[in-house]
N, C-alpha and C positions, 0 to 999 in steps of 0.2 A: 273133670271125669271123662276118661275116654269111652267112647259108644263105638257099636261097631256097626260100617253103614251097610247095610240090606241093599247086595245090586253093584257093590262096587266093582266097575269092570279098571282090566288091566289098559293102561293107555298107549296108544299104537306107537313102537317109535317112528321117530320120521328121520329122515336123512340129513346129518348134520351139514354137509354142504349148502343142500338146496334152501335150510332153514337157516343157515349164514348170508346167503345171498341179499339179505333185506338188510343187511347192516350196515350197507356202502355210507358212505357220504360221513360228513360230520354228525356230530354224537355229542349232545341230544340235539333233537332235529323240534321235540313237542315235552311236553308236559311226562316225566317218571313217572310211572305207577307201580306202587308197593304193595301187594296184595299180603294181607294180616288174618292169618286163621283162628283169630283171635276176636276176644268182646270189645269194643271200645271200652278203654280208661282199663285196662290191664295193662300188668307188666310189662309182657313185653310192645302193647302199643300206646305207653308213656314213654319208655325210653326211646323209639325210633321217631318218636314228633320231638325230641329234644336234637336231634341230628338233621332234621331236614330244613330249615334253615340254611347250616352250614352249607349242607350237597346244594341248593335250591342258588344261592350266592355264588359260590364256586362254579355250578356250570353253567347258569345262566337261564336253567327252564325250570319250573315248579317240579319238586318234587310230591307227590301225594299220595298220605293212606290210603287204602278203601281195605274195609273190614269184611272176611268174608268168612265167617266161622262156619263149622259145618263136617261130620262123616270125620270128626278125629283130625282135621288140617286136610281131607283132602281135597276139599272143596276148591279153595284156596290152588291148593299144590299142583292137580290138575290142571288146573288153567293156566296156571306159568308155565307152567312142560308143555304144553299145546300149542303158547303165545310167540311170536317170531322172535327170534337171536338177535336182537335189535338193539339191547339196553334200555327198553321201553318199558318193559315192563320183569319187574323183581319181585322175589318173595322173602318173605320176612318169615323165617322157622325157628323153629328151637328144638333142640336135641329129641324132644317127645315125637315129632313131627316126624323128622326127620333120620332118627337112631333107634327108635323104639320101634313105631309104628309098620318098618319093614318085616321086624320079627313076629309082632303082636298080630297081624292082618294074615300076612304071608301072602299068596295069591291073591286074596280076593284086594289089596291095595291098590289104587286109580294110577300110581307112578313108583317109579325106580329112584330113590335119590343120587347114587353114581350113575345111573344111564339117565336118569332126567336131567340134570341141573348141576350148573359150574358153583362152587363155593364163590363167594367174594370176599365175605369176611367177618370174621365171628364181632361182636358188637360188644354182648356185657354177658355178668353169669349171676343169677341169685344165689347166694348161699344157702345151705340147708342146717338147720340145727334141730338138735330132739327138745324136744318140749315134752313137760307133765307138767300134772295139778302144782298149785303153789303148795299145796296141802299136803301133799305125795311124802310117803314115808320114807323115801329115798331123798338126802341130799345130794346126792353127786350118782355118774354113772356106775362107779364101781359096785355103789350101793346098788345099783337098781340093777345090774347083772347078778349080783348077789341074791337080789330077792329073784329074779326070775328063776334063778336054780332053787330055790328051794320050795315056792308057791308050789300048791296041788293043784291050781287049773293056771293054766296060761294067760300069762299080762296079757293085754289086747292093745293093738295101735290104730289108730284112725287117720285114713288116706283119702286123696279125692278121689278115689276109684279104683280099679282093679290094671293093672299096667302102665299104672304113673310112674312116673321118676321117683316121688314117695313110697310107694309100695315097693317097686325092683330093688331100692338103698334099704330099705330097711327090711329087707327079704337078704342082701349081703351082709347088714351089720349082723341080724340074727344069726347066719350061717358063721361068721368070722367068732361069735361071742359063745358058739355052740348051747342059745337058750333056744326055748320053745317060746313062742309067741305067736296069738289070733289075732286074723287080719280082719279089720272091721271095717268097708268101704262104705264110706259116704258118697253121695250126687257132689259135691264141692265142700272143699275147707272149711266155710264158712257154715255150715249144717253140722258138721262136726266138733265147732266151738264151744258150745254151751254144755256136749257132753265130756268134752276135755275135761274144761273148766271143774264140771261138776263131780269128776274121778270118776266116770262111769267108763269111758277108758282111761288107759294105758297113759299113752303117751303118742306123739306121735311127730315124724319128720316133716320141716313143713321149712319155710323163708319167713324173715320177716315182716313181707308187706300181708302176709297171712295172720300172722297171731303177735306182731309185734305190740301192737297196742295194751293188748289182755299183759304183754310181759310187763311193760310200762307201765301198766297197770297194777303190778303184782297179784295177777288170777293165775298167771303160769310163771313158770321156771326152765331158763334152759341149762340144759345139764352137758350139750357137748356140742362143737362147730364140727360137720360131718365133712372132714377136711383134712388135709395133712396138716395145715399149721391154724393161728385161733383168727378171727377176722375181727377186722379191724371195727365192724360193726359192736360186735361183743368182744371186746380184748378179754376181758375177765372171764372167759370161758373156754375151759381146755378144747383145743383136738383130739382125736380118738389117737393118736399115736402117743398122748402124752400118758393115755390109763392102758396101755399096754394092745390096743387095736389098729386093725391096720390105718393107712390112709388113704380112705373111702373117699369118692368125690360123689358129694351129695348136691346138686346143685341143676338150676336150669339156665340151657345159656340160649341166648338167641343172636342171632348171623343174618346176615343178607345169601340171597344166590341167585343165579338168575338161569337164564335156560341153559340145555347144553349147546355147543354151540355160537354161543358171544364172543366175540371178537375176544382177545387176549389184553386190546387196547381199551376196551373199555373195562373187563374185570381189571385189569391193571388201576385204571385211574379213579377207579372206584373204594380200591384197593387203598390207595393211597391217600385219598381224602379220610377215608371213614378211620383209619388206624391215623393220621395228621389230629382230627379233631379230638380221641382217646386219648390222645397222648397234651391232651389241653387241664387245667384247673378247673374249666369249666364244665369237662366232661365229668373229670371226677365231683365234684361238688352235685351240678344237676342229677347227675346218677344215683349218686350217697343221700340224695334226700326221696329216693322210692326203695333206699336199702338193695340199691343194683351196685355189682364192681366194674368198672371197665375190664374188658377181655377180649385186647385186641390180638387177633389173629388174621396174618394175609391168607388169602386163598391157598398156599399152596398146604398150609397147616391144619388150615382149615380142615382141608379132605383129608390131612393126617387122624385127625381127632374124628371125625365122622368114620371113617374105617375104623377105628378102634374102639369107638362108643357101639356101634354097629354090632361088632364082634361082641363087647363085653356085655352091654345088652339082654343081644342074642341070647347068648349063655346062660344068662338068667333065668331069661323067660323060660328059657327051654326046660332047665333042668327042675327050676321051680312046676313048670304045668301051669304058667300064669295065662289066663284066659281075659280075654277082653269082655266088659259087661255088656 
């Protein structure tokens, strides 16, 4: 759930020269640090302890988490924009952090993602798919846009909060499906389970290291991969372009970046390890068992997709009036 931090000042820039100046010499010189705005034993800081090994062998110094959740990522995010251009120290984002949160905060945000911080390289992406009750009078989606056009009060969908990547996607499936639908925000997915389950909402967009279990379980049903094509997770379930909607990318992805300012040489060969190791059995396999894709992207793509999540976002948020809780 994203909270919005009381006091967030804007962070000063500093001069990219002077802040490259510390990156002389061989690289790494000490120990990586990975800063994670994240909970230990989440998504995205399972999948980045399955990669640091490989980088930790590769260049010869420890690579290491530290968990610093906190103010929506900026806790985290801050400190990497502040930290010397050295390759010393990186951050670990994901599209919430880093795409949403400029539009959702606006001024009051501690850093700039294009004036903060160079991309290195997108990592992995969770899938998104809709989920309802096992029970749910709808078998498929067409059914359940159906029923939303003709109910007297509005289906309700349950989100981790109020300007999640859950709420923004299913703020566009509604606009693309022209239904009405109430947003019901939970503290996290996991407070929203037992009323899923129990039909007291809707339905609701979610991954699944969230509700895969309950599916496995047959307590839920998923009715669509919020995708252009089906995933390999759920083959047996359509994409939105197969019941006639567009293809929405519903998903969270998480990347590396590190300050503005780094050396070209070190996002390069960072670059090049993290997309070497994706493109392994092993990546895919270890990934596939937290229900993550690999989703390697270099830096220069990177900021392709970030300027464009950015923008579309944005858009969102705006036109929706989505407020941060």
């Amino acid at each position: 759930m994203i909270h919005a931090a009381a006091g967030l000042l804007v962070a000063p820039a500093v001069l990219a020269g002077s802040r490259a100046a510390s990156a002389q010499g061989a690289w790494p010189q000490r120990p990586v640090r990975i800063l994670a705005p994240f909970a230990p034993g989440g998504a995205p800081d399972v999948a980045i302890r399955l990669l640091l090994p490989q980088l930790s062998q590769t260049f010869g110094q420890p690579f290491i988490v530290e968990n610093r959740p906190g103010a929506s990522g900026a806790v985290a995010a801050e400190a990497v924009a502040r930290s010397a251009p050295d390759g010393h120290t990186l951050l670990l984002a994901s599209n919430s952090v880093m795409a949403i949160n400029p539009a959702l905060f606006g001024d009051r945000l501690s850093y700039a993602p294009m004036r903060d911080f160079r991309p290195v390289a997108r990592i992995a992406r969770l899938p998104f798919f809709l989920f309802v009750p096992a029970n749910a009078p709808a078998r498929d989606l067409p059914a359940l846009l159906d029923l939303a056009r003709t109910v007297r009060e509005p289906l309700t969908y349950a989100t981790n909060g109020n300007g999640t990547v859950g709420h923004i996607t299913t703020e566009q499936l509604r606009r693309a499906a022209r239904i009405d639908l109430l947003h019901i925000p939970y503290r996290a997915y996991p407070a929203a389970m037992g009323d899923l389950i129990a039909g007291r909402v809707s339905m609701a967009l979610a991954d699944l290291t969230v509700f895969g279990a309950a599916l496995a379980g047959g307590q839920l049903r998923a009715l669509a991969a919020i995708a252009a094509t089906r995933s390999r997770f759920l083959p047996d379930v359509p994409a939105l372009p197969e019941v006639g909607l567009p293809a929405l990318d519903g998903s969270v992805w998480f990347g590396l970046f590190a300050p503005a300012g780094t050396p070209d040489g070190i996002v390069g060969r960072l670059d090049t390890e993290i997309r070497a190791w994706l493109a392994t059995p092993e990546a895919t396999e270890g990934l596939g068992r937290i229900s993550q894709e690999p989703a390697a992207l270099d830096s220069a793509a990177l900021a392709t997709l970030l300027r464009e999540d950015m923008a579309r976002y944005g858009a969102i948020i705006t036109e929706a009036g989505i407020r941060p809780d």
